[in-house]
Phi, psi and omega in degrees: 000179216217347195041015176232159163237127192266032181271155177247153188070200232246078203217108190267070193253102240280082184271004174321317184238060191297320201253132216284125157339305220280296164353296141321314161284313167307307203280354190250310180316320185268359175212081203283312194292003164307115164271164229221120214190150177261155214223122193258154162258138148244187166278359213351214017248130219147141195269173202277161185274177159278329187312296207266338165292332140281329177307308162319307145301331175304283185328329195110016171290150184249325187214163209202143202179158197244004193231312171331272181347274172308333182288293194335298166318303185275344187267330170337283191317325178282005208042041183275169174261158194222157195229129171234109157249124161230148169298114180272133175231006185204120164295157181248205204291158199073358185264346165250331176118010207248134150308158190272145188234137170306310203278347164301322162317318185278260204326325174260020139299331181277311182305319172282011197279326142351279204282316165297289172354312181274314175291356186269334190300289150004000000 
């Protein structure tokens, strides 16, 4: 969660299932080894402190990001149905002792575009 909303006014939107069963299911078949993780917003755009990433791992994040969230929310309100894929392209701060790197970010984007292919594909 993101504690903002990017809907304007007085809207109330039901996320109990934000990301659709059916979907999910369909996204297991075609990729059985996908997993499955709960998924927090911050605001960026900057990568997380170690500070909001233990705070996070308390709570029960699995993955941590700046868009996902807020799409998710306006496409609900709108009533779509929603599949949220992500990508890992990174550990994050603090977890390795190394700085965060951009061109890391790249490269393991690059190495998985196969396999996110096939699942967009599908």
């Amino acid at each position: 969660l993101t504690a903002r909303s990017p809907l304007v006014g007085a809207q109330f939107v039901d996320l109990v299932e934000a990301y659709s069963p059916r979907l999910r299911s369909i996204a297991r078949e075609i990729d059985p080894e996908l997993p499955e993780g709960v998924y927090a917003g911050l605001p960026g755009p900057h990568y997380e402190t170690p500070a909001e990433i233990r705070m996070l791992r308390t709570l029960g994040a699995d993955l941590v990001g700046m868009s996902t969230v807020h799409e998710t929310i306006a496409a609900r309100a709108g009533g779509a149905e929603v599949l949220g894929v992500s990508l890992v392209t990174n550990l994050a701060a603090g977890m390795t002792g190394q700085p965060l790197s951009h061109d890391e970010v790249l490269e393991a984007g690059r190495q998985s575009a196969t396999r996110m292919g096939s699942l967009l594909s599908a």
